[in-house]
C-alpha positions as CSV (number, residue, x, y, z in Angstrom):
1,X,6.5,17.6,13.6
2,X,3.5,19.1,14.5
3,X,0.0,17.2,15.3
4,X,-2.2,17.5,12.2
5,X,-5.0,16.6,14.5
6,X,-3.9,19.5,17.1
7,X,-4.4,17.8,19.8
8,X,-1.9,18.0,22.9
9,X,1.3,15.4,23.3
10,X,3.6,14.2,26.1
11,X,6.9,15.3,25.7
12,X,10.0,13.7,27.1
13,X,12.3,16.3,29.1
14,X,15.4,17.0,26.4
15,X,18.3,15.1,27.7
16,X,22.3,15.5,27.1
17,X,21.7,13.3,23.8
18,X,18.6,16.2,22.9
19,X,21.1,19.2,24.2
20,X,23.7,18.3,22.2
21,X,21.5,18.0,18.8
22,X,19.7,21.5,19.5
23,X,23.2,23.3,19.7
24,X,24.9,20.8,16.7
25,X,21.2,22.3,14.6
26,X,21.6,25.8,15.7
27,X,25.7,25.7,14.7
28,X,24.9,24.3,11.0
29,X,21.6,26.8,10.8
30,X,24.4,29.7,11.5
31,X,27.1,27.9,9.3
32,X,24.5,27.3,5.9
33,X,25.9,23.7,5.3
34,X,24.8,22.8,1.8
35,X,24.9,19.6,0.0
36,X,27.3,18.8,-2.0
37,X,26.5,17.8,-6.3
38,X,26.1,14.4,-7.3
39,X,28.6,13.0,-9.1
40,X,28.8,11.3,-12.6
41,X,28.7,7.5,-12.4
42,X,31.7,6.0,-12.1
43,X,32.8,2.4,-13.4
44,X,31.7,1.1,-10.0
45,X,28.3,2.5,-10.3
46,X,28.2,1.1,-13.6
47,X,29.2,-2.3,-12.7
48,X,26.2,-2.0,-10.3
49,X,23.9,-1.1,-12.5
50,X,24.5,-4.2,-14.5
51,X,24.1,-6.5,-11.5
52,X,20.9,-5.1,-10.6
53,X,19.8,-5.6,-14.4
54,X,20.8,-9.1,-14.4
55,X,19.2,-9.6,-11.1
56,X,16.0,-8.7,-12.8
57,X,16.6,-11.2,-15.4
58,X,17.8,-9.0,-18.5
59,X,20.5,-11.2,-19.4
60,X,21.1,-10.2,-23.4
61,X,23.9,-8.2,-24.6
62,X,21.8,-6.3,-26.9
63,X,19.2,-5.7,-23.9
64,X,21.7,-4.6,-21.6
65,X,23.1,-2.2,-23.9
66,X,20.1,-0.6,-25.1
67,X,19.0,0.0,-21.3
68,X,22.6,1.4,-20.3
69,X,22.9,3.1,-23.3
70,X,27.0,2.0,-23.0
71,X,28.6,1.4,-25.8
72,X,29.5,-2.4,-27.1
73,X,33.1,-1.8,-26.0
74,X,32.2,-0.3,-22.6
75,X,29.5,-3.2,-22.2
76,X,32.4,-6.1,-23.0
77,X,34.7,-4.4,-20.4
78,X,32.1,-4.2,-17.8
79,X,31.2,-7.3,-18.4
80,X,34.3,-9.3,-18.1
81,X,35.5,-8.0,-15.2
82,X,32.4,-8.4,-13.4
83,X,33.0,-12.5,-14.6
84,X,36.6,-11.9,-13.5
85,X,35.7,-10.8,-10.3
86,X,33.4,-14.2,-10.0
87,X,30.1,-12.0,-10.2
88,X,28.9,-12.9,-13.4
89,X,29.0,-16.0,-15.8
90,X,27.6,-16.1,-19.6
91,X,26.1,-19.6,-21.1
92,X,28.3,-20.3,-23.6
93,X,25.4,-21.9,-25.2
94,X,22.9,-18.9,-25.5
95,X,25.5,-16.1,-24.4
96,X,23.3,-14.7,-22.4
97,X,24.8,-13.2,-18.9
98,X,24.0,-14.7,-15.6
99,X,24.7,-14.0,-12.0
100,X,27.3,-16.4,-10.2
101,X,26.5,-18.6,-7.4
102,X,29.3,-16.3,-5.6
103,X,26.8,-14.0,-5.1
104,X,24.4,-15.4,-3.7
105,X,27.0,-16.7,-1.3
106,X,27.6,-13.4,-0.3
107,X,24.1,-12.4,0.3
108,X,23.5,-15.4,2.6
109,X,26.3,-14.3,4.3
110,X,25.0,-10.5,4.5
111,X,21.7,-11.9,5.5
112,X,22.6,-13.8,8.2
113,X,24.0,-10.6,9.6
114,X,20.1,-9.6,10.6
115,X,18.3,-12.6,10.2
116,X,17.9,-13.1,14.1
117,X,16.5,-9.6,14.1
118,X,13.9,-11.0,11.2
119,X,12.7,-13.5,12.9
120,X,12.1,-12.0,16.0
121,X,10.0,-9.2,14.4
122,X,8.0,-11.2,11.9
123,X,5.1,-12.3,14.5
124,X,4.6,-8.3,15.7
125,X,5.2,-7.2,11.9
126,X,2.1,-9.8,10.7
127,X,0.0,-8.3,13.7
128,X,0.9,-4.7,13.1
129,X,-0.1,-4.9,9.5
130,X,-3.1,-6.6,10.3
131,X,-4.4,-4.5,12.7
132,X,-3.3,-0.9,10.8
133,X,-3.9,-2.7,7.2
134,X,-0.6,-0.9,5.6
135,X,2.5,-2.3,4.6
136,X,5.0,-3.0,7.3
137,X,9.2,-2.8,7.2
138,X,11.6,-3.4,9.5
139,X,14.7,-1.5,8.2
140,X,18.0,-1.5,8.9
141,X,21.1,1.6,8.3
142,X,23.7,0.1,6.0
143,X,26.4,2.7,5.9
144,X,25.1,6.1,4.0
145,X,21.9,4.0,2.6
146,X,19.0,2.4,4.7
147,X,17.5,-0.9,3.4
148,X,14.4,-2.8,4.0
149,X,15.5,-5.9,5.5
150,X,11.7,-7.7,6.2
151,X,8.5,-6.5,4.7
152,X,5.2,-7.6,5.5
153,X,2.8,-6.3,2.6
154,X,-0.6,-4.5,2.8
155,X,-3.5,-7.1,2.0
156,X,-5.4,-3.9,0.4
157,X,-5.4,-3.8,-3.3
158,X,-3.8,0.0,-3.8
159,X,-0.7,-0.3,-1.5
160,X,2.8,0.5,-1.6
161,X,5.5,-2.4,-1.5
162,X,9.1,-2.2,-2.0
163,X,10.4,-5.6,-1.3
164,X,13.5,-7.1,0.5
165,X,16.7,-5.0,-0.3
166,X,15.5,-1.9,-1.7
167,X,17.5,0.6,-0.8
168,X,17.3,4.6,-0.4
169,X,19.6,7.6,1.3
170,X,20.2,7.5,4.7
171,X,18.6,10.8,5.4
172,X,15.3,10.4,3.6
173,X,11.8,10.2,5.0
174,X,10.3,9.0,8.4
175,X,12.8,5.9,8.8
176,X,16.0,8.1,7.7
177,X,15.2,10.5,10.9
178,X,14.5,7.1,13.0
179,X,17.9,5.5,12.5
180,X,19.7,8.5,12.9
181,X,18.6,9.2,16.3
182,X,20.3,6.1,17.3
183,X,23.5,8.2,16.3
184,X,25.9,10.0,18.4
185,X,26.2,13.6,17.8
186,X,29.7,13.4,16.5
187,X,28.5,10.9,14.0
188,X,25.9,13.1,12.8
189,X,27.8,16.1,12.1
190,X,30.5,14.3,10.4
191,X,27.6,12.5,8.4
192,X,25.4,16.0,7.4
193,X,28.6,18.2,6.4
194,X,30.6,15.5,4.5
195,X,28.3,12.6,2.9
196,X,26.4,14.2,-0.4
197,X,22.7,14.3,0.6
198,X,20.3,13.5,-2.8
199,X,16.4,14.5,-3.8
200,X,14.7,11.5,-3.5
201,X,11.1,13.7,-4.3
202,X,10.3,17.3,-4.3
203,X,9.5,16.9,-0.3
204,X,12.7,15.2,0.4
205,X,14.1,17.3,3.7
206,X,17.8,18.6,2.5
207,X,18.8,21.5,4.8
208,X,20.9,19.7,7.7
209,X,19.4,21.9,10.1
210,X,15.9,20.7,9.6
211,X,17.4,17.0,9.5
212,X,18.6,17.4,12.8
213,X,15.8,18.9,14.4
214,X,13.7,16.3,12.7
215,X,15.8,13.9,14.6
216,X,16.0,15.7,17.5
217,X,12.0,15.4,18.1
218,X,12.3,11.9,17.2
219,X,15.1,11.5,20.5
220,X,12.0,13.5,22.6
221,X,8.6,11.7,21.2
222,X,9.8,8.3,19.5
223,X,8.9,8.3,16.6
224,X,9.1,10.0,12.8
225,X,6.6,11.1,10.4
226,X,7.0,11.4,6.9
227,X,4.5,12.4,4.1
228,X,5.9,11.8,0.7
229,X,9.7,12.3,1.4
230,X,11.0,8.8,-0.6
231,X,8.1,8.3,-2.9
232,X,5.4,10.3,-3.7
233,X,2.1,9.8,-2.3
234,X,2.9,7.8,0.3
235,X,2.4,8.3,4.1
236,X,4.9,6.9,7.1
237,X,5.8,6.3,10.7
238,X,8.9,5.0,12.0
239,X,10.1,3.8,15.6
240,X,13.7,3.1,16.2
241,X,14.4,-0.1,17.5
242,X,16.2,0.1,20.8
243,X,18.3,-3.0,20.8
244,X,22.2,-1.7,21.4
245,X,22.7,-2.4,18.1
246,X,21.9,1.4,16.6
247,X,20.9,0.2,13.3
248,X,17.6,-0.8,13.2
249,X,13.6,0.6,12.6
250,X,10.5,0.1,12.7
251,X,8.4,1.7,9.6
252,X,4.6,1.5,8.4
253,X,3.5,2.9,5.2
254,X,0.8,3.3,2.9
255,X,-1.4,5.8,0.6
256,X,-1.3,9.0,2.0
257,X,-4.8,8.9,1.2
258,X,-5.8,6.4,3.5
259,X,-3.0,6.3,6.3
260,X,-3.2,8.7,9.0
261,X,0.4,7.6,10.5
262,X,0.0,9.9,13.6
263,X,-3.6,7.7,14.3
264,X,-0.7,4.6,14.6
265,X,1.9,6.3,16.9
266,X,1.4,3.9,19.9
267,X,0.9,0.8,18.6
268,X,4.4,1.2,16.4
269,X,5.8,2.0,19.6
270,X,3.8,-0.5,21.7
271,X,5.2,-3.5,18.8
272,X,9.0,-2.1,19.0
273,X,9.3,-2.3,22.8
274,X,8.2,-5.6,22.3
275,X,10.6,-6.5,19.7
276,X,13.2,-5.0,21.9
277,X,11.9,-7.3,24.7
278,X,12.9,-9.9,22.9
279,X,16.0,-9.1,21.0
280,X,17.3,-8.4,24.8
């Protein structure tokens, strides 16, 4: 990415890890890898969508059927084999639908997976919002998705906040190109020609060739910039997080309006290396 201010950086020698990603982007830049179509959603998907519904607190038939559009037959199916599965319970009272307790037994159990990470970041998150005044996340790579595992929200009035969980594609937007310069080569390529790559905006970067040399800058300077790529109007730098672990970032974001994320650079580097001091 270059400096909007046009001024002069420091740039790391390339090393095999950089080599390697300049000759994987120039092979997919001469082979014209394309994304592949989304597909319609399938049961799963729908199943999802209900969870995520109910976890908002829509919990009437008739509510979840007007914002599904399903019909009543498809709703009832969906339905009872989510309570099947132990996911969902109905008061037999009201009928309304409820999450189970098995759930959230499964999300301690995911959480505790990064909590250590957490709590090791949350002092330098606090400090890094309060000194750049945007809204702070320390996100993690789960599979083909990235999630935001901690956020530390903006104290300004007009701010962006996504809260704990939300989830987008892996290769979207400053953090996307962050955690996937934690991965080897071989991983990438299998990643960019097989797994479908969405729109998440108009800016969202899809050619695989530009992904990788997004990432591949990322390897040489440390850090992504992003203007807009996940949701519009919004302006972000991410860090990877250097802890062995491969999976984790360091991400600040706020109105594009008012964040100049380049102005940040080195002290969202300065707070990762310290995180990684103490993850070590």
């Amino acid at each position: 990415m270059n400096d909007p201010a046009g001024g002069a950086r420091d740039i790391a020698p390339p090393d095999e890890h950089n080599g390697d990603l300049m000759e994987l982007t120039a092979e997919m830049q001469q082979e014209g890898t394309a994304p592949a179509p989304p597909k319609a959603m399938n049961m799963v998907g729908k199943s999802a969508q209900l969870l995520d519904l109910l976890a908002e607190g829509v919990s009437r038939f008739s509510q979840l059927s007007r914002i599904t559009g399903h019909s009543n037959g498809t709703l009832h199916r969906l339905l009872k084999n989510l309570s099947d599965a132990g996911f969902v319970s109905q008061d037999p009272l009201t009928k309304d639908y409820f999450l189970s307790a098995d759930l959230l037994r499964l999300a301690a159990k995911m959480e505790s997976q990064f909590s250590r990470h957490v709590i090791v970041a949350s002092d330098e998150m606090y400090a890094l919002r309060d000194i750049i005044g945007e809204t702070v996340c320390l996100c993690r790579r789960m599979g083909t998705r990235k999630a935001i595992v901690e956020e530390i929200v903006s104290l300004h009035g007009i701010k962006f906040e996504y809260g704990r969980g939300y989830s987008s594609r892996f290769h979207s937007g400053a953090t996307g190109a962050a955690l996937m310069s934690h991965m080897p080569v071989d991983d990438l390529r299998y990643v960019l020609e097989r797994v479908p790559l969405e729109m998440e905006t108009s800016k969202t970067v899809m050619n695989p060739a530009q992904i990788l040399a997004r990432v591949q800058e990322v390897t040489q300077i440390g850090y992504a910039i992003s203007f807009g790529e996940v949701t519009p109007g919004t302006a972000s730098i991410s860090v990877p997080i250097q802890d062995g672990t491969g999976l984790y970032a360091l991400t600040v974001v706020g109105p594009a309006t008012r964040f100049y994320p380049l102005g940040a650079a080195e002290q969202v580097m300065a707070a990762s290396r310290r995180i990684e001091a103490r993850l070590r």
